[in-house]
Backbone bond lengths (Angstrom), bond angles and torsions (degrees), N, CA, C in turn:
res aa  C-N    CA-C-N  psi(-1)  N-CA   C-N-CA  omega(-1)  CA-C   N-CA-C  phi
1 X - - - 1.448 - - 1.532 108.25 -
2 X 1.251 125.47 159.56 1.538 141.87 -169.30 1.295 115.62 -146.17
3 X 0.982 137.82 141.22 1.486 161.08 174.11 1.963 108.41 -82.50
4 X 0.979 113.70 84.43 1.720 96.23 -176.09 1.135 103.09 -101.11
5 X 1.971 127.52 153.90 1.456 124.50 152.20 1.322 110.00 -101.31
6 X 1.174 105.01 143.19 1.489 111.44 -176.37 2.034 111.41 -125.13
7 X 1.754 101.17 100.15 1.411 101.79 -139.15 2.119 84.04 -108.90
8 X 1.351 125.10 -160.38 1.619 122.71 153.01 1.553 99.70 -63.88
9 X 1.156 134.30 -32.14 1.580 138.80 -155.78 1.242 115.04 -53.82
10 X 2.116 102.48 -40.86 1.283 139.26 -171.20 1.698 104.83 114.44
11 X 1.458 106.43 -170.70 1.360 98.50 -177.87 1.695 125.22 -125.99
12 X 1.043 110.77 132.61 1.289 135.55 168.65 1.504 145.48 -92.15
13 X 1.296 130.09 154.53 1.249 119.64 161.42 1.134 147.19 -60.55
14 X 1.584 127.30 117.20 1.887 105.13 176.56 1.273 86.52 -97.30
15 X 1.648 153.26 -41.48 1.455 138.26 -167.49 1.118 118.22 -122.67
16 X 0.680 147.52 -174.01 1.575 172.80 163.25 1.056 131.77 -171.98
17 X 1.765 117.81 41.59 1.466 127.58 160.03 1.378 81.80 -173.17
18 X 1.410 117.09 112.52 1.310 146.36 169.74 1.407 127.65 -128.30
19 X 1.456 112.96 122.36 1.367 123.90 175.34 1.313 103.30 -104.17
20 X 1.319 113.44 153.40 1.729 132.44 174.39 1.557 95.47 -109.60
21 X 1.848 98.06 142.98 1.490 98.73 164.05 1.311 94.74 -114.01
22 X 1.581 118.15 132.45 0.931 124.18 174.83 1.538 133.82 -117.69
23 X 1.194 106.38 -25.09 1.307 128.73 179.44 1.988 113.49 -90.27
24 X 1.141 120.72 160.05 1.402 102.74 -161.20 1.521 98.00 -97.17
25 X 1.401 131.84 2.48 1.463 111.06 150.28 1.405 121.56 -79.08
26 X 1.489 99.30 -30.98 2.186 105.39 167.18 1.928 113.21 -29.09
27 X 1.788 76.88 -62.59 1.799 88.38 -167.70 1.575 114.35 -79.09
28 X 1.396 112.98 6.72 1.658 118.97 -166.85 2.113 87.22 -107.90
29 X 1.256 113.12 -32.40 1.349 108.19 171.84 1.238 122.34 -90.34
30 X 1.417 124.24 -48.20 1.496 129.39 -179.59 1.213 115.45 51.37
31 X 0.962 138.69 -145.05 1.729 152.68 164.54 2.062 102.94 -40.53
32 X 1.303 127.23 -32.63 1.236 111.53 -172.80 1.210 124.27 -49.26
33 X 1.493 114.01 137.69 1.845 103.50 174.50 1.387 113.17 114.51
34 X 1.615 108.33 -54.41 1.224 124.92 -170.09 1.472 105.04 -71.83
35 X 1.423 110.10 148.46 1.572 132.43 173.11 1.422 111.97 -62.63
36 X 0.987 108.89 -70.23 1.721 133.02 -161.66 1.573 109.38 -149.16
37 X 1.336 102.74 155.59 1.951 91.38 165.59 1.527 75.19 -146.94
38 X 1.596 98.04 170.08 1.441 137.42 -168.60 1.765 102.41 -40.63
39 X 1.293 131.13 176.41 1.442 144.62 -179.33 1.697 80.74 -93.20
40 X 1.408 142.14 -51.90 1.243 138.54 -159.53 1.087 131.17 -90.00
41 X 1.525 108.99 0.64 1.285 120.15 -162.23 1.985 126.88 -94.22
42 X 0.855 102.06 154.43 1.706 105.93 -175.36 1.413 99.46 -127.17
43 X 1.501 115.20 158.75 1.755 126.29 158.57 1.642 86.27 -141.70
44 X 1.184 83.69 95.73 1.873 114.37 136.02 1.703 129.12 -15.89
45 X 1.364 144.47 92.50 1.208 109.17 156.23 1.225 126.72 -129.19
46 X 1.574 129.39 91.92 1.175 163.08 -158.71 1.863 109.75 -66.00
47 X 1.289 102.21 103.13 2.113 98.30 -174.26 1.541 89.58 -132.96
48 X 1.281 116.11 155.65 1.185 152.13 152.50 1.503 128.49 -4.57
49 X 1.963 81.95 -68.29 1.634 86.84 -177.72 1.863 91.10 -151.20
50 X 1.216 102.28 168.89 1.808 115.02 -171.52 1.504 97.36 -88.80
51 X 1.872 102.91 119.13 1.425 96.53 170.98 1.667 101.78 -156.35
52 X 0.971 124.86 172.37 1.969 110.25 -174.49 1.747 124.72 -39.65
53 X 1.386 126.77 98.91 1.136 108.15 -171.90 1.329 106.82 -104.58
54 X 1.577 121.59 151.78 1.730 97.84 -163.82 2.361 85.95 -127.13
55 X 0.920 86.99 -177.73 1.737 94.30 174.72 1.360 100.18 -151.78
56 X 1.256 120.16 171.00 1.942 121.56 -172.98 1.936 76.33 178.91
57 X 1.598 81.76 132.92 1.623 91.45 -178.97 1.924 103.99 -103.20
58 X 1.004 123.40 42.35 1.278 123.20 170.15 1.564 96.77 -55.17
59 X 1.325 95.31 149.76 1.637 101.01 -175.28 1.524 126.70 55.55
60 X 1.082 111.12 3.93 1.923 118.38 -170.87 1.475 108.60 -104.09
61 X 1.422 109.86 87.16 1.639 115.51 176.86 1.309 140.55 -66.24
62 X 1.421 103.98 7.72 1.692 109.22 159.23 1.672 111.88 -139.80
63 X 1.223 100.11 -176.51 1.752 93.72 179.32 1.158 135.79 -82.37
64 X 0.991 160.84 86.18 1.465 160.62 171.59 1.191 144.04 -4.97
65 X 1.534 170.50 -110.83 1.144 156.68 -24.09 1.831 121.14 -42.73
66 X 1.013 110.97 112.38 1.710 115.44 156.21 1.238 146.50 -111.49
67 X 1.129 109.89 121.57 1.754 121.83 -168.49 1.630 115.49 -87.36
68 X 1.222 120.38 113.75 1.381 106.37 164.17 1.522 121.37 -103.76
69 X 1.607 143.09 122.63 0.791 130.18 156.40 1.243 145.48 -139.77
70 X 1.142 152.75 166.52 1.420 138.34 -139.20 1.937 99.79 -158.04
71 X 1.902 92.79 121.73 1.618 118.88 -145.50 1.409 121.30 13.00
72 X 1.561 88.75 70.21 1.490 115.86 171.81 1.466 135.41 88.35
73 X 1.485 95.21 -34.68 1.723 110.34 167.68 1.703 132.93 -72.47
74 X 1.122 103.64 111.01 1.491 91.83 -172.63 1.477 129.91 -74.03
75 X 1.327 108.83 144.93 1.884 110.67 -161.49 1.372 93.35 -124.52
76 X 1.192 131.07 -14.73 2.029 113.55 167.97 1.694 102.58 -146.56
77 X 0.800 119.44 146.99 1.685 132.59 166.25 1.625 109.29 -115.12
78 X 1.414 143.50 164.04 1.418 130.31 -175.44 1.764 86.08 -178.74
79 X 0.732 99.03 152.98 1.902 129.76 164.25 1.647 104.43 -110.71
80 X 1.192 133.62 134.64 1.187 147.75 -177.71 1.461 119.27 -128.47
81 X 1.563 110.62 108.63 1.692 95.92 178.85 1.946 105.94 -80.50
82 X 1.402 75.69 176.90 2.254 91.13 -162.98 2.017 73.69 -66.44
83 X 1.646 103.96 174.23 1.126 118.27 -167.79 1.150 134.96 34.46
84 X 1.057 134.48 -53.76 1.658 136.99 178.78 1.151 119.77 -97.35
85 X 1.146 131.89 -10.91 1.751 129.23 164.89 1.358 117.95 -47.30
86 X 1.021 90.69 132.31 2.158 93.38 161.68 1.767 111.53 -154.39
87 X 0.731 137.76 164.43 1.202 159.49 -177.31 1.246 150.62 -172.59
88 X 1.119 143.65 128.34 1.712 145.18 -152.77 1.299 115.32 -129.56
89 X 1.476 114.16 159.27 1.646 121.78 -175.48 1.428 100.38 175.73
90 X 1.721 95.55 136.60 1.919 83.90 158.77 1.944 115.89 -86.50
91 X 0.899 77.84 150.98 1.710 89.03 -173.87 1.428 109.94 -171.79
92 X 1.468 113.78 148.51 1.593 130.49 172.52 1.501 93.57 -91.04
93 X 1.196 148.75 -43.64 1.284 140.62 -177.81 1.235 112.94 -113.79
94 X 1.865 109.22 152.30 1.362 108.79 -168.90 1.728 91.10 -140.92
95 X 1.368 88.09 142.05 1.901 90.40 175.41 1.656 114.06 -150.90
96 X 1.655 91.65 107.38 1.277 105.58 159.29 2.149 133.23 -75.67
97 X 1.579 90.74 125.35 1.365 79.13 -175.89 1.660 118.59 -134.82
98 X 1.304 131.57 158.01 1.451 98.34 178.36 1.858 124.53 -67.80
99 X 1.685 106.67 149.79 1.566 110.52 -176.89 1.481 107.81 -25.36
100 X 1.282 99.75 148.30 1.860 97.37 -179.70 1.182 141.52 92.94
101 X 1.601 114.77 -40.49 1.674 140.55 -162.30 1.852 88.46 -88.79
102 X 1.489 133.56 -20.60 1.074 114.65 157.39 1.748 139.06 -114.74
103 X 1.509 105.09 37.11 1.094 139.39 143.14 1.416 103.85 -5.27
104 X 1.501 163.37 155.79 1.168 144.40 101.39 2.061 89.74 112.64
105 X 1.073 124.85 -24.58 1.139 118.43 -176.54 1.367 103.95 -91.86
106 X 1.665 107.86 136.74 1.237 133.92 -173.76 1.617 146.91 -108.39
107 X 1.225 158.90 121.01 1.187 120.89 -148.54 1.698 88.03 -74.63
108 X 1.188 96.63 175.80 1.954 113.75 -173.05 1.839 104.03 77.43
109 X 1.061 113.79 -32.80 1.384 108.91 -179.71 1.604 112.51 -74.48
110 X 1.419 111.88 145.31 1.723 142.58 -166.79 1.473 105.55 -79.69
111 X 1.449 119.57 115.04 1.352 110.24 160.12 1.701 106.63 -126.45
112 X 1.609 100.43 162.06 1.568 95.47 -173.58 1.603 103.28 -162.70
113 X 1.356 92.41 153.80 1.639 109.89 -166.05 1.787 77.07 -72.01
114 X 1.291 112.57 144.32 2.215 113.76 134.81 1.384 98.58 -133.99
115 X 0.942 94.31 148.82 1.897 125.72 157.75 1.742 95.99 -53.85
């Protein structure tokens, strides 16, 4: 699975090694704990329906990028430092990525899971 943005530019990759959190200890841990993850990597968080989703990097030892967006369109982008970050949005999808990897992503711009 892959993470693509799909911007006027055309579309591209932000991942190519993506995990989904799916389960509600997945999305209650997320990134906590962990050291580092990959230059390519995404965590997924896949809900139902679009409604305030918030993140707080307690325990999250490097910096972040997070995407919120809702059927597909993105409505906030944010950089998050380790410990004190937090951030909110309504959105059905949530995507954690490392600092940087969402560079160039915009609100109004398309992102999407493919096989």
């Amino acid at each position: 699975m892959r993470l693509v943005h799909d911007s006027n530019g055309g579309q591209h990759p932000l991942a190519t090694q993506v995990d989904t959190a799916d389960t509600i200890l997945q999305q209650g841990l997320g990134l906590m704990f962990r050291r580092s993850i990959p230059d390519d990597y995404a965590l997924v968080f896949r809900f139902g329906k679009a409604k305030r989703r918030d993140i707080h990097m307690l325990c999250v030892f490097f910096p972040i990028d997070v995407i919120w967006a809702r059927d597909g369109e993105v409505v906030k982008v944010k950089t998050l430092r380790p410990w004190r970050g937090y951030g909110a949005a309504a959105a059905d999808l949530l995507v954690e990525l490392p600092a940087g990897n969402a560079a160039g992503v915009e609100v109004g711009d398309r992102i999407a899971l493919v096989e």
